[in-house]
C-alpha positions as CSV (number, residue, x, y, z in Angstrom):
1,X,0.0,0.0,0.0
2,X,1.2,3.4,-0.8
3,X,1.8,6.8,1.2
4,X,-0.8,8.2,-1.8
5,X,-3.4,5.9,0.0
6,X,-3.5,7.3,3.1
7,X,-4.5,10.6,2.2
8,X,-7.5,9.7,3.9
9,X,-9.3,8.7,7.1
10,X,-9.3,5.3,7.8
11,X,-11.8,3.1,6.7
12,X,-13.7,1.6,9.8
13,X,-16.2,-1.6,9.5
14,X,-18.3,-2.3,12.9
15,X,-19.6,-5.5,13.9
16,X,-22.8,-4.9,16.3
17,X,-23.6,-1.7,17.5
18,X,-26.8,-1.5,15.7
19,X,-30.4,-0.1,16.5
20,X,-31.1,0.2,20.1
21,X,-27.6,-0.6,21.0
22,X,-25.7,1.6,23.4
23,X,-21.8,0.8,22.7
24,X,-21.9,1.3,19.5
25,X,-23.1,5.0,19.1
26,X,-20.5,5.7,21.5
27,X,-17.6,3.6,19.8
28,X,-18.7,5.6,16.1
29,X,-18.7,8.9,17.9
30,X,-14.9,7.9,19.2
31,X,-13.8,6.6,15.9
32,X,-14.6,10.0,14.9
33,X,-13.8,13.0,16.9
34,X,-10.0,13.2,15.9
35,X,-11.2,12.8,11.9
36,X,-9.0,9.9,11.8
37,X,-11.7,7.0,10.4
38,X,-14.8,7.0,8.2
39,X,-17.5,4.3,9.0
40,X,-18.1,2.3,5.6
41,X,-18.8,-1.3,6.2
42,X,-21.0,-3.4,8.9
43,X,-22.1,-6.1,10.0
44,X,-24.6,-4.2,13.2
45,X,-26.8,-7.2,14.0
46,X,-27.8,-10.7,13.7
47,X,-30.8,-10.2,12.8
48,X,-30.7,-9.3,9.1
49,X,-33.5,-6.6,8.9
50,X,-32.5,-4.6,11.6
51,X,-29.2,-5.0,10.0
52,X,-29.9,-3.2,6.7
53,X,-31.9,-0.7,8.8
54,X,-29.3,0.1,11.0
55,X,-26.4,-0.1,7.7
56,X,-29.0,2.5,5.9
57,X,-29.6,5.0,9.1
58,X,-25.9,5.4,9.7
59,X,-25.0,6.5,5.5
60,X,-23.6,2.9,4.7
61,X,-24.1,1.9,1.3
62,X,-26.4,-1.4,0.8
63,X,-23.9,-3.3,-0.8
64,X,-21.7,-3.1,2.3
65,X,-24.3,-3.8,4.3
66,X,-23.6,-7.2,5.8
67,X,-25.6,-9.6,7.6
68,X,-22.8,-11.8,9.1
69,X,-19.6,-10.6,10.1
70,X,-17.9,-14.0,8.2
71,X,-19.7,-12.6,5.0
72,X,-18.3,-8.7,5.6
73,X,-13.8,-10.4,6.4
74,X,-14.2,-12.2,3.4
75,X,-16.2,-9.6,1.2
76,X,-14.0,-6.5,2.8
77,X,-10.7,-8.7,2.6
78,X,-11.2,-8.7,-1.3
79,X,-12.2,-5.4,-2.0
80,X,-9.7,-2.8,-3.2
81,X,-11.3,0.0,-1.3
82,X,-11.4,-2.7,1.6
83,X,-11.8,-1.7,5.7
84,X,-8.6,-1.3,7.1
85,X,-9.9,-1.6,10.6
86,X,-12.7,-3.6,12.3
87,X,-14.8,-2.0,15.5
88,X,-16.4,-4.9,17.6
89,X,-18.8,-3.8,19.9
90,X,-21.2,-6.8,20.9
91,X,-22.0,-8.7,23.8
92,X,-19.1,-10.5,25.1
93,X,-19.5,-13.9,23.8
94,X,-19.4,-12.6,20.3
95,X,-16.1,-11.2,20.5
96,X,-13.7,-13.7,20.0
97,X,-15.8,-15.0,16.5
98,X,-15.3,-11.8,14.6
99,X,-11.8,-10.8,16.2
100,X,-10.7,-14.5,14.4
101,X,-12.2,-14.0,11.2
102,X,-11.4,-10.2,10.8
103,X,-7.4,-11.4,11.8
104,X,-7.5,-13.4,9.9
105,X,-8.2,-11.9,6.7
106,X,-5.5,-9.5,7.6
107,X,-7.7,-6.6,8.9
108,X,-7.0,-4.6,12.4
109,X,-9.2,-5.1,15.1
110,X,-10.5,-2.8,17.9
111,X,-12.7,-5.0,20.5
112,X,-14.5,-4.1,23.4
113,X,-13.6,-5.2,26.9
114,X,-13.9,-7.5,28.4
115,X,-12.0,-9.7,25.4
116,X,-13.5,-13.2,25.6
117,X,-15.8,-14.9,27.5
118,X,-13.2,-17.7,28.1
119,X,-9.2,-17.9,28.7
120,X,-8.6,-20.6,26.3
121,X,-10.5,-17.8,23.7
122,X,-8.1,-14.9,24.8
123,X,-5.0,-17.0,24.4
124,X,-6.4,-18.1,21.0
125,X,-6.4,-14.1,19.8
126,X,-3.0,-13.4,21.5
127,X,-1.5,-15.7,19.2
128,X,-3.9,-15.2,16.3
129,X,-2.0,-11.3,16.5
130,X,1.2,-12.7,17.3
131,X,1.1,-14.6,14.2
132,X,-0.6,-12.2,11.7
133,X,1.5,-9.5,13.3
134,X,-1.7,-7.3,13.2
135,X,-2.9,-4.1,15.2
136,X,-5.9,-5.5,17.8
137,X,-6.8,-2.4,20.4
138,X,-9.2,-2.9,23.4
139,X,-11.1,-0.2,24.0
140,X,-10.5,0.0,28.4
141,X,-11.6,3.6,27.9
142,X,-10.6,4.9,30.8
143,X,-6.9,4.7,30.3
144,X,-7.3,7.1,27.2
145,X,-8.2,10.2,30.0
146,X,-5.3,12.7,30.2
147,X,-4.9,12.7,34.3
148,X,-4.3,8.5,34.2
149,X,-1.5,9.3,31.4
150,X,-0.6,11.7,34.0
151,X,-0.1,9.4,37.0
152,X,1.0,6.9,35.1
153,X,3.9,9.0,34.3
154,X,4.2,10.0,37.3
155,X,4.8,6.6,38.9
156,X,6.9,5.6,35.9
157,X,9.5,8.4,36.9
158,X,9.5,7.2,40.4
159,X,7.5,10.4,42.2
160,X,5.5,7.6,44.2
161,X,8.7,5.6,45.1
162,X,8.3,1.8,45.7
163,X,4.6,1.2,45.5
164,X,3.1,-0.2,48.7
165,X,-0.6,0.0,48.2
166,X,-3.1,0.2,45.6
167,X,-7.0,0.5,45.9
168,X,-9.6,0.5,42.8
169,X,-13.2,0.2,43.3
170,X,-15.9,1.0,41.0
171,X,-19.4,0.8,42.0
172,X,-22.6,1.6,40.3
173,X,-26.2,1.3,41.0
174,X,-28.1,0.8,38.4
175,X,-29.0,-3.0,38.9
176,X,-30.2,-2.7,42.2
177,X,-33.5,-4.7,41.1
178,X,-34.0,-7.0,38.9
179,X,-33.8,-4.5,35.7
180,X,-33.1,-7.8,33.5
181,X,-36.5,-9.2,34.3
182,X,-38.6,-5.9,32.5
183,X,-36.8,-6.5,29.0
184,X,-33.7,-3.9,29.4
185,X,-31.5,-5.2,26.9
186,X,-28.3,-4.1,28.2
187,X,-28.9,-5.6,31.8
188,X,-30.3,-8.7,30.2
189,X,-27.0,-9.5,27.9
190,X,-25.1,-8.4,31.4
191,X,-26.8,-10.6,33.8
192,X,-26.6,-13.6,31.5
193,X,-23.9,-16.0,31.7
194,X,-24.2,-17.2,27.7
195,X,-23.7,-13.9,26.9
196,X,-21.2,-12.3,29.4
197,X,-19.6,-14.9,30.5
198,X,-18.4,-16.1,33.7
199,X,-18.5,-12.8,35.7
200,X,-21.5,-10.4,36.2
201,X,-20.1,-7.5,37.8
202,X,-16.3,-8.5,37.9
203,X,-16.5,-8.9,34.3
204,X,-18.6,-5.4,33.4
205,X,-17.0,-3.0,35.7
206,X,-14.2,-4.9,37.3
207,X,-12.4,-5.6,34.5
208,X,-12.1,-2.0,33.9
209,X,-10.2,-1.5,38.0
210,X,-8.2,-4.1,37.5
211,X,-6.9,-2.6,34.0
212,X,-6.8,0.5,35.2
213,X,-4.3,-0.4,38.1
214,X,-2.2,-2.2,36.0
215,X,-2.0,0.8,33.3
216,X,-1.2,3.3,35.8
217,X,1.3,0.5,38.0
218,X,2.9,-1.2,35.4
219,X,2.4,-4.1,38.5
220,X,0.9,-7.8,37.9
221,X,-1.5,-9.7,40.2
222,X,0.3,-12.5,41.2
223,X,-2.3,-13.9,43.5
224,X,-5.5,-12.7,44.8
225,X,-8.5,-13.9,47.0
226,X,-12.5,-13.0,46.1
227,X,-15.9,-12.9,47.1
228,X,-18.3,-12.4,44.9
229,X,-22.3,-12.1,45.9
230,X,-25.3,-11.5,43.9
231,X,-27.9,-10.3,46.1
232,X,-31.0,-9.4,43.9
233,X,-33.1,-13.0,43.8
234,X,-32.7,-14.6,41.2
235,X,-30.3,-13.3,39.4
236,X,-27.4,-15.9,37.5
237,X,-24.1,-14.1,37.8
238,X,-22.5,-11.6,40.7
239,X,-23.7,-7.9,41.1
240,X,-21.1,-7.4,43.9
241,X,-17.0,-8.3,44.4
242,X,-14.6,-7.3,46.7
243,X,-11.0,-8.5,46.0
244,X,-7.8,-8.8,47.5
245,X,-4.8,-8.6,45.4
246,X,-0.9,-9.2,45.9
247,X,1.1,-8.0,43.2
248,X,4.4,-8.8,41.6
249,X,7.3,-7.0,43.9
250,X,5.6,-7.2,47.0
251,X,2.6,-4.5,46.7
252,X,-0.8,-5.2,48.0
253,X,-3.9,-4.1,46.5
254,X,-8.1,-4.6,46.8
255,X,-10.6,-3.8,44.6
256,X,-14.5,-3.2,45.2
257,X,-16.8,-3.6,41.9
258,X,-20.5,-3.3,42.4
259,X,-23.8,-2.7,40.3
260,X,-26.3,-2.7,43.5
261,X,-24.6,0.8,45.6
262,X,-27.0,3.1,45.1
263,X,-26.2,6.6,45.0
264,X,-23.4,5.6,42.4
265,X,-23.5,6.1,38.8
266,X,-19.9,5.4,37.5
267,X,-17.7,6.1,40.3
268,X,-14.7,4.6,39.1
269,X,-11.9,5.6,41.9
270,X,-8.1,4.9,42.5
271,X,-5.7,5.0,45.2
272,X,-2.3,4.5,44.8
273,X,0.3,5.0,47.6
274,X,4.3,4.5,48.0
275,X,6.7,5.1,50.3
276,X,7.4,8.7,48.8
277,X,3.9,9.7,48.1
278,X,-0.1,8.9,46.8
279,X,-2.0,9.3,44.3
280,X,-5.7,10.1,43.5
281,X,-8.0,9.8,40.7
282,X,-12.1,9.5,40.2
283,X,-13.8,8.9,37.0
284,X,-16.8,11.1,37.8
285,X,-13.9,14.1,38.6
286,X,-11.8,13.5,36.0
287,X,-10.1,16.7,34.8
288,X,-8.3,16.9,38.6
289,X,-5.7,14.0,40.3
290,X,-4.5,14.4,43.6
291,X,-1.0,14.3,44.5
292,X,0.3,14.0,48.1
293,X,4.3,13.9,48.2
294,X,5.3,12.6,51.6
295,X,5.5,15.0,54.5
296,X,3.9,18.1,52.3
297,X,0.6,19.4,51.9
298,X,-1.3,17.3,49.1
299,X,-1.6,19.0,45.9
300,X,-4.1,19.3,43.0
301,X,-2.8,18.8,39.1
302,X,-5.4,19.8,36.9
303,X,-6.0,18.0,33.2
304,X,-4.3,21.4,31.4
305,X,-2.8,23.3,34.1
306,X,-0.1,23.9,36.3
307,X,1.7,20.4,37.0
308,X,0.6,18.1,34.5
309,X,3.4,17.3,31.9
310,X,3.5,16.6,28.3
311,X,1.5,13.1,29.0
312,X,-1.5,14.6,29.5
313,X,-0.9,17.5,27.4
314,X,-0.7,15.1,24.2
315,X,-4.5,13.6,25.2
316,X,-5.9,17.2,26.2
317,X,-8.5,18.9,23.4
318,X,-9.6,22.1,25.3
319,X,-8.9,24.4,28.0
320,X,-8.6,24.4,31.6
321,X,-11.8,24.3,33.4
322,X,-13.8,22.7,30.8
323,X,-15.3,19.2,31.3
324,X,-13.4,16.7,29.1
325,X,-14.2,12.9,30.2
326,X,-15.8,9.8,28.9
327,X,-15.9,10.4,25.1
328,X,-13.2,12.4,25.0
329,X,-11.0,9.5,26.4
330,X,-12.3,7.0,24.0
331,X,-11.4,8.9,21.2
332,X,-8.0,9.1,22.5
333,X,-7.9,5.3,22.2
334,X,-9.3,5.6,19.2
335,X,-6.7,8.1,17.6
336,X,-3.7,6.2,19.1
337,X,-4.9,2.7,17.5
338,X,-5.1,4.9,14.4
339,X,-1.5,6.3,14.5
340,X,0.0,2.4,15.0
341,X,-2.5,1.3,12.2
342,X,-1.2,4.4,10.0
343,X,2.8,3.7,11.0
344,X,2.3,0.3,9.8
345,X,0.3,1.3,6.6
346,X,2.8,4.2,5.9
347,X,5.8,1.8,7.1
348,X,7.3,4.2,9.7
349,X,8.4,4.2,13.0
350,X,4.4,5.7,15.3
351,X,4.3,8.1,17.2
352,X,5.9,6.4,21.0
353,X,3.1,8.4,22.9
354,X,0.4,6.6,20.9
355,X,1.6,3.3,22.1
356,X,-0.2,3.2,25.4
357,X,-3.7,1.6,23.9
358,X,-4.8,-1.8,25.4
359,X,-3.5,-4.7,23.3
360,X,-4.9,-8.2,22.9
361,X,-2.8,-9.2,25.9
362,X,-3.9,-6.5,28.0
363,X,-7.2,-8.4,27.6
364,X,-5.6,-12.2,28.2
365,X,-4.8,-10.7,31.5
366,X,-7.8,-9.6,31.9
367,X,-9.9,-13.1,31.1
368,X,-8.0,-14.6,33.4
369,X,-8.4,-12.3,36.6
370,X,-12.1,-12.8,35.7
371,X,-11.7,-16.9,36.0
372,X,-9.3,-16.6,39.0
373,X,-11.7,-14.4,41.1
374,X,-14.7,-16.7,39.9
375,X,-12.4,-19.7,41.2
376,X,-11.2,-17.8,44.5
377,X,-15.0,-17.3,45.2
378,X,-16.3,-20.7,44.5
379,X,-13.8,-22.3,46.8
380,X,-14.7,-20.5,49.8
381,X,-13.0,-17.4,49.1
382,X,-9.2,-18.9,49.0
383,X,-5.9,-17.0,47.8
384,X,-5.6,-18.6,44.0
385,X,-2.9,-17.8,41.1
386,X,-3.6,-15.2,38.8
387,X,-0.7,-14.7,36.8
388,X,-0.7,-14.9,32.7
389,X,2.7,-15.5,31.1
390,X,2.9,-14.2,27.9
């Protein structure tokens, strides 16, 4: 492929994400705030009507619009003008299908979390990228937000010291009741183990604390010890976890995930502390991170003022005091998939800073803290290995 070809955006195929789906508008608005990708191709449901309706609504041209995502790899695979990128955005256990097939006819993929609904699955894509040596992004959103690039850049140049503690929770209310049981299909799909998988909650939201720890750490769980509860009647998979973690080195960690707090919407919070200093950071605040060096009076760094470095500066789109947050840090995945795809395409070195994205291992790691808290739970709550070596 030529330089000459990429005088253009990107061309983006989705798989899911059609009418009455939620993920979906939010991974096409992503895809294109930065102007980097143009939707042309999908395959946005399984049911073939609503599929063409969907294709038609959102400008895509008929013959483009698929009914079955093995149809759109092989059709999209062959076509000059082809999709250089795939966008996944169904319920969990149709992830691993259409990350295969797109691999494997040598297209990019960008997959939402959680990756699979099963290890052997996740390991299956790690070495399905290996092999084809393709981009695969997963879209843990949060780590696209300037103030995590912040305080992960922060602990990378050592302001923290040796980390001692670290403490994630994310709790959220809106499955307090039965929501599955009136038809909602978002807490149906969620709250069914077919379709999500083994975890309820720890596979939803928790997924997204451990990640973030991990991006902002650069620490592994080597071990760690669950309980997991569902406590609306009735329901199949866990609405509540709390976890302890140890982590590689010597740190110790917990993590609280629920869907039944009420009073929270999305308050994804982290707490990282070392023997120089701590760190703060909440989802629902996310423009400020609070720094406390050891023996001074804590600080505030805000997303484009005083104190935050060129980290966040690279990820910041407008000025101090305005809100910038969930969308805004998805695009940032978004754009920084699109600069590795682009390097390749254009056979240059990418920009370093756009390296950060989730990969396909990223999401390994994740499958398996799902299994290994499911397993710590189910046997009375015992301390269980939770390490991946890739």
């Amino acid at each position: 492929m030529t330089t000459q070809l990429l005088e253009r955006r990107l061309r983006l195929g989705m798989v899911g994400g059609g009418q009455g789906a939620f993920i979906g508008a939010v991974h096409r608005i992503a895809s294109r705030i930065d102007d980097r990708y143009e939707l042309v191709a999908g395959a946005l449901s399984s049911d073939p009507e609503r599929a063409k309706a969907s294709a038609a609504e959102l400008g895509i041209a008929p013959d483009r619009a698929y009914t079955d995502y093995a149809e759109m790899a092989k059709a999209e695979a062959g076509r000059e003008d082809g999709i250089d990128a795939v966008a996944i955005v169904t319920p969990n256990h149709v992830h691993h299908g259409p990350a295969k097939a797109f691999l494997e006819a040598g297209i990019h993929v960008i997959c939402d979390k959680p990756l699979t609904t099963t290890l052997a699955d996740a390991l299956d894509l790690v070495e399905t990228v290996k092999r084809t040596g393709l981009v695969f992004g997963l879209t843990h959103n949060y780590t696209g937000y300037p103030m995590v690039r912040q305080a992960r850049a922060m602990v990378a140049a050592g302001e923290l010291g040796t980390l001692r503690v670290i403490q994630a929770e994310y709790p959220q209310d809106w499955l307090t009741t039965p929501l599955e049981e009136t038809g909602q299909k978002q807490a149906a799909w969620r709250t069914d183990p077919a379709q999500s998988g083994a975890g309820g909650c720890i596979g939803d939201i928790g997924t997204h604390a451990h990640n973030l720890a991990a991006f902002i750490t650069g620490l592994e769980v080597e071990q760690l010890c669950a309980d997991l509860s569902t406590f609306v009647d009735g329901r199949r998979l866990d609405d509540n976890a709390q976890i302890l973690l140890r982590y590689r080195g010597g740190a110790r960690g917990m993590i609280w995930a629920s869907q039944v707090a009420p009073g929270n919407e999305n308050a994804l919070r982290i707490r990282i502390y070392g023997d120089k200093g701590g760190l703060e950071w909440e989802q629902e605040h996310p423009n400020h991170l609070r720094f406390a060096p050891l023996g001074e009076p804590p600080r505030v760094i805000t997303r484009a003022g005083a104190g935050s470095g060129a980290e966040a500066g690279r990820v910041t789109r407008v000025p101090p005091g305005h809100p910038e947050g969930y969308l805004e840090g998805f695009a940032n995945i978004y754009s920084d998939i699109a600069e590795a795809i682009q390097a390749r395409l254009e056979n240059r070195e990418p920009d370093a800073g756009a390296l950060f994205f989730p990969t396909v291992e990223d999401g390994a790691r994740g499958i398996k803290f799902i299994e290994a808290t499911v397993e710590s739970s189910a046997k009375g709550g015992i301390w269980v290995d939770a390490t991946l070596p890739l």
